[in-house]
N, CA, C and O atoms as CSV, one atom per row, in Angstrom:
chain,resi,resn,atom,element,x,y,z
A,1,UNK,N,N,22.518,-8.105,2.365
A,1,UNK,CA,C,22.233,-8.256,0.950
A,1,UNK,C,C,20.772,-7.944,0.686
A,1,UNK,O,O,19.981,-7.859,1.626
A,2,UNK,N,N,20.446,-7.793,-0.413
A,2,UNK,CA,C,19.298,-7.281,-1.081
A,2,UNK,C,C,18.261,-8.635,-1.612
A,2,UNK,O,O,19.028,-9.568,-1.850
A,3,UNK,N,N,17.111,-8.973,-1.822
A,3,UNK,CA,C,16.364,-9.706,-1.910
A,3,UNK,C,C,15.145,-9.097,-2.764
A,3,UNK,O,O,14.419,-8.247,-2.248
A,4,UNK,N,N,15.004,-9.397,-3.641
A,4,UNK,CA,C,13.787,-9.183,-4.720
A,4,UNK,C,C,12.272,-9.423,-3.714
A,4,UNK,O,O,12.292,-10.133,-2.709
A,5,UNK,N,N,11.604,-9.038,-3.971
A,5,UNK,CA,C,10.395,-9.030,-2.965
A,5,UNK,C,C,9.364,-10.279,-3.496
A,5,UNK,O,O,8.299,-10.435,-2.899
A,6,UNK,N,N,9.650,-10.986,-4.411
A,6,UNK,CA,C,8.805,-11.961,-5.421
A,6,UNK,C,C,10.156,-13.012,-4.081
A,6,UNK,O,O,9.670,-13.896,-3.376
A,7,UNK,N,N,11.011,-12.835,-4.026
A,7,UNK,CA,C,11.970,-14.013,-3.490
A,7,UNK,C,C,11.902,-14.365,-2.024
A,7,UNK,O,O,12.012,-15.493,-1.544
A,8,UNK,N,N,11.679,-13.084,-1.305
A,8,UNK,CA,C,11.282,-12.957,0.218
A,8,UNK,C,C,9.392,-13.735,0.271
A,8,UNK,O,O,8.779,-14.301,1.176
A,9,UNK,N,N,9.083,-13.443,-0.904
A,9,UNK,CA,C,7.372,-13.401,-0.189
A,9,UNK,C,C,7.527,-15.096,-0.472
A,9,UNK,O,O,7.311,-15.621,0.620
A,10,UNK,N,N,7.733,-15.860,-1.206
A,10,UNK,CA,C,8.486,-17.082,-1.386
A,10,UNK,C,C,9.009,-17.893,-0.006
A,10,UNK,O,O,8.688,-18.985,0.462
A,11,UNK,N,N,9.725,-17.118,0.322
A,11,UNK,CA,C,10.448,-18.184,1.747
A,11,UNK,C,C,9.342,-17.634,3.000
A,11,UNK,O,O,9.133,-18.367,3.967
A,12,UNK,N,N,8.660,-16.269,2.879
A,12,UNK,CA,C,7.733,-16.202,4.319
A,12,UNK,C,C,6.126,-16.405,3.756
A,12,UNK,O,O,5.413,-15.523,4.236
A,13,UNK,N,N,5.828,-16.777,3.400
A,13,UNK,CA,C,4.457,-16.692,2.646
A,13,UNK,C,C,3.166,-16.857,3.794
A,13,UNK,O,O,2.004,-16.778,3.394
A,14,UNK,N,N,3.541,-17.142,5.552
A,14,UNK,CA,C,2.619,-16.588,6.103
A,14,UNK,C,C,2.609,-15.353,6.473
A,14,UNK,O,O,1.656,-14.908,7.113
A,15,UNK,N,N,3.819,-14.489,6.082
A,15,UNK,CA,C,3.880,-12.956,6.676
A,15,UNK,C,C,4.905,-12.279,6.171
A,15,UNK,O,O,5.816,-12.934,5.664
A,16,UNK,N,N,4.963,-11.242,6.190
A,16,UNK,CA,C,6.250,-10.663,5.389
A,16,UNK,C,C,6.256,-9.139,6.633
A,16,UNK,O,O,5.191,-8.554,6.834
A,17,UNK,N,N,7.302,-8.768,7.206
A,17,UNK,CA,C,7.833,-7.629,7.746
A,17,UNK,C,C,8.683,-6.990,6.952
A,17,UNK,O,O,9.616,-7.493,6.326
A,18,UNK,N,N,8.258,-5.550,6.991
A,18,UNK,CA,C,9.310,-4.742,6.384
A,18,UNK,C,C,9.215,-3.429,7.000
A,18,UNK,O,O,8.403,-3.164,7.886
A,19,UNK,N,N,10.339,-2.339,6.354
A,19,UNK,CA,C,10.603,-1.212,7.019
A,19,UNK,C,C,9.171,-0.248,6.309
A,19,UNK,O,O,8.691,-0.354,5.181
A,20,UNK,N,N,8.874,0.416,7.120
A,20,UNK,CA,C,8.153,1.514,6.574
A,20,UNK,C,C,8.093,2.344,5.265
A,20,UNK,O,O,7.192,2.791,4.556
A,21,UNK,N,N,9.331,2.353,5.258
A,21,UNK,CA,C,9.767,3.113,3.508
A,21,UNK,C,C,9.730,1.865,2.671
A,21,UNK,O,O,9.836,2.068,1.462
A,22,UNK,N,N,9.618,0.781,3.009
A,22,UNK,CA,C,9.784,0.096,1.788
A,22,UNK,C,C,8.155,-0.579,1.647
A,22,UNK,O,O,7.950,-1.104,0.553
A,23,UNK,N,N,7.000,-0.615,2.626
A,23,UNK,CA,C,5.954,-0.609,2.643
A,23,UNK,C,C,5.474,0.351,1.752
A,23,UNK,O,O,4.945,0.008,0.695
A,24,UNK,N,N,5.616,1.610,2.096
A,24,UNK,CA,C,4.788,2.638,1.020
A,24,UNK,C,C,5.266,2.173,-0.670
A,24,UNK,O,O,4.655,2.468,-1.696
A,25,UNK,N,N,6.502,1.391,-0.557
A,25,UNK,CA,C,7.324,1.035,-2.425
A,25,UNK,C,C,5.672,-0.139,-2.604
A,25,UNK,O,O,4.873,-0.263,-3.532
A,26,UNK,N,N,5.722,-0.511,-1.824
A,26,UNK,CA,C,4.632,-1.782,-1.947
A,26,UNK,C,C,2.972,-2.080,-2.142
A,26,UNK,O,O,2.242,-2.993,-2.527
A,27,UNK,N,N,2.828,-0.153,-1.412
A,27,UNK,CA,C,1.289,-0.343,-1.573
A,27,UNK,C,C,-0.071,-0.916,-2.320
A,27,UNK,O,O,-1.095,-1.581,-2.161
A,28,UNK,N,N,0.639,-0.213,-3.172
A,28,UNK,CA,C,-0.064,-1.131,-4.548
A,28,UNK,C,C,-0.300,-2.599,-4.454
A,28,UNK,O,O,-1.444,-3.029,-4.305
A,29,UNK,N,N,0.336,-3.082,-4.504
A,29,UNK,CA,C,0.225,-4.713,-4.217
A,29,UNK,C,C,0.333,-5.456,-2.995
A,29,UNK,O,O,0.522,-6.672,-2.957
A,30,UNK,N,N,0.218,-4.753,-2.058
A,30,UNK,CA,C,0.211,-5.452,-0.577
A,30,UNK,C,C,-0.670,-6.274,-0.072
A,30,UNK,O,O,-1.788,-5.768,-0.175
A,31,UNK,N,N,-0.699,-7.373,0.459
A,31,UNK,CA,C,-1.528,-8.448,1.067
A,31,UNK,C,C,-1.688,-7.773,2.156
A,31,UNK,O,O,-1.360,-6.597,2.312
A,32,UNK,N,N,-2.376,-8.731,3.235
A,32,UNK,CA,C,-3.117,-8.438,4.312
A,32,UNK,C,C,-2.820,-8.653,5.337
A,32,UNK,O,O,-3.236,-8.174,6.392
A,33,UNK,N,N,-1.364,-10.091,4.962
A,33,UNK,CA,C,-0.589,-10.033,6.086
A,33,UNK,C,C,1.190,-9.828,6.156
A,33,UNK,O,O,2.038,-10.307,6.908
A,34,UNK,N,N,1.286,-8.641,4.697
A,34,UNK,CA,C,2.093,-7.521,5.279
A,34,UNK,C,C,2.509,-6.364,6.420
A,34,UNK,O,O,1.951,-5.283,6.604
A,35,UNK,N,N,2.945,-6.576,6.687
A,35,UNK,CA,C,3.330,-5.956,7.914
A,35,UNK,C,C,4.379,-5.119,7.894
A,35,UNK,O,O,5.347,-5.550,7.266
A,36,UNK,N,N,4.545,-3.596,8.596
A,36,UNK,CA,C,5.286,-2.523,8.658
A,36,UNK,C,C,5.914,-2.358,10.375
A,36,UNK,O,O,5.361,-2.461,11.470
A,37,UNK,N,N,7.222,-2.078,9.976
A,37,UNK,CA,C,7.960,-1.769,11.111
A,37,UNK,C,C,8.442,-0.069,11.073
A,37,UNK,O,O,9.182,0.253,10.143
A,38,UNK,N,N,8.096,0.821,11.903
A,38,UNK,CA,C,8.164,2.241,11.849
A,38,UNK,C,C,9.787,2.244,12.050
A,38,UNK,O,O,10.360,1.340,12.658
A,39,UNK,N,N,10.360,3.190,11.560
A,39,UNK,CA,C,12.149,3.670,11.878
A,39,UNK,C,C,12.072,4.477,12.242
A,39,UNK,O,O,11.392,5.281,11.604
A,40,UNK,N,N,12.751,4.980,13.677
A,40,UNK,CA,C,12.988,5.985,13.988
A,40,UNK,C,C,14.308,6.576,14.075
A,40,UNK,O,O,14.783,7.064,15.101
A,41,UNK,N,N,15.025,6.486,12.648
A,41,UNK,CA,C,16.897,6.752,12.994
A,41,UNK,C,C,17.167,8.254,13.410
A,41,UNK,O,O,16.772,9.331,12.962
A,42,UNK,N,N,18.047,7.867,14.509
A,42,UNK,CA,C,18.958,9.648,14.450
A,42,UNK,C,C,20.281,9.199,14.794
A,42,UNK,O,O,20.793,8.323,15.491
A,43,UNK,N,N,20.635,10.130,14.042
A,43,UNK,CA,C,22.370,10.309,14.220
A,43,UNK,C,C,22.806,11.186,15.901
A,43,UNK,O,O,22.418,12.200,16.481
A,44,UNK,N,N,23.787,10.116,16.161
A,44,UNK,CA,C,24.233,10.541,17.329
A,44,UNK,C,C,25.652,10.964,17.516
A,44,UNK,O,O,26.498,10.894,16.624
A,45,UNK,N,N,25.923,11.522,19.038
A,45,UNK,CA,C,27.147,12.496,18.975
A,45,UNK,C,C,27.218,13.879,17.811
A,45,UNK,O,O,26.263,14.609,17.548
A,46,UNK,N,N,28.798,14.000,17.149
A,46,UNK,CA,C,28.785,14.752,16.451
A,46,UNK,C,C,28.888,14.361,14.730
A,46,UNK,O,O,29.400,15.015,13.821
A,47,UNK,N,N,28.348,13.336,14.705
A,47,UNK,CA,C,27.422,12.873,13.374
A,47,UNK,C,C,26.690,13.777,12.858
A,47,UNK,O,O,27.032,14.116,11.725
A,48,UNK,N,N,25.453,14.484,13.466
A,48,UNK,CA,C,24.734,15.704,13.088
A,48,UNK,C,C,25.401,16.936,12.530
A,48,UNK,O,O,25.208,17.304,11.372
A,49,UNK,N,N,26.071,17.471,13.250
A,49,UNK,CA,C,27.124,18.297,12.822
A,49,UNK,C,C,27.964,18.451,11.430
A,49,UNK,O,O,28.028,19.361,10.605
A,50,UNK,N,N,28.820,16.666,11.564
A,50,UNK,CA,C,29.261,16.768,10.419
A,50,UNK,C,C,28.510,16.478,9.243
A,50,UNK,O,O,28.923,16.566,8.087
A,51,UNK,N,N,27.544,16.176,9.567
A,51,UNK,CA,C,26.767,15.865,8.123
A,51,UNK,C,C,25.865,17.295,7.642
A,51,UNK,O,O,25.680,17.639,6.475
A,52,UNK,N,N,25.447,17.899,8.683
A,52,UNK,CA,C,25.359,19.247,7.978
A,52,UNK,C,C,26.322,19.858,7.574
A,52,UNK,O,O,26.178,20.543,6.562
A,53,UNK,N,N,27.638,19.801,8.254
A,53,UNK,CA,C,28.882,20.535,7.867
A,53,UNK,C,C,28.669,20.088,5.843
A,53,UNK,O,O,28.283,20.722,4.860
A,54,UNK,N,N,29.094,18.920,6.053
A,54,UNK,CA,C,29.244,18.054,4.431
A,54,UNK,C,C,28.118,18.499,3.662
A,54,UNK,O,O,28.451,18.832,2.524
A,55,UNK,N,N,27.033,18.602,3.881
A,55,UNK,CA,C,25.720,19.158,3.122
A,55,UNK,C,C,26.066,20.422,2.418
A,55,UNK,O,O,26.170,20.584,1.202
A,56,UNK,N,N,26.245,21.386,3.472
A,56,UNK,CA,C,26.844,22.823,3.242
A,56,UNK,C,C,27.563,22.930,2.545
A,56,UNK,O,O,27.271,23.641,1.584
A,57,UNK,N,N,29.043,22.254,2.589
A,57,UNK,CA,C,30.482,22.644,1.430
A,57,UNK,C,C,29.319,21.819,0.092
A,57,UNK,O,O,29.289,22.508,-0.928
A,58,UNK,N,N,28.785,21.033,0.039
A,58,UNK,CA,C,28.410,20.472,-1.643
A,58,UNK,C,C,27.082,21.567,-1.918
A,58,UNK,O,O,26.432,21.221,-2.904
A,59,UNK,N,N,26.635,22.632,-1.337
A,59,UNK,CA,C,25.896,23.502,-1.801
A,59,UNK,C,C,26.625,24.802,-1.833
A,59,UNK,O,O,25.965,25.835,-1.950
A,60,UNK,N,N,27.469,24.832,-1.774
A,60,UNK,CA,C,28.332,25.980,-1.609
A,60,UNK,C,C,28.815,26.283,-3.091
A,60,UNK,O,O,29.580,27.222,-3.311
């Protein structure tokens, strides 16, 4: 589930972790003991494949 960031900083108020993409949503107003976790996702097997496959037919 999803959590408003006024509601999270509330229950951790000595620290707050978050994903990288949602750090840069935050810059603007970030404290000092915000904290960023880097993602490194990849799709595995033939996941890659089909998702370019699917990309392709909706530009087609």
């Amino acid at each position: 589930t999803y959590a408003s960031v006024g509601s999270v900083i509330c229950v951790y108020e000595t620290a707050l972790v978050m994903t990288e993409k949602d750090a840069v949503k935050c810059r603007a107003f970030a404290e000092d003991n915000w904290w960023f976790l880097p993602v490194d996702a990849r799709l595995s097997g033939e996941q890659p494949d089909k998702l370019l496959e699917h990309i392709t037919s909706l530009v087609r």
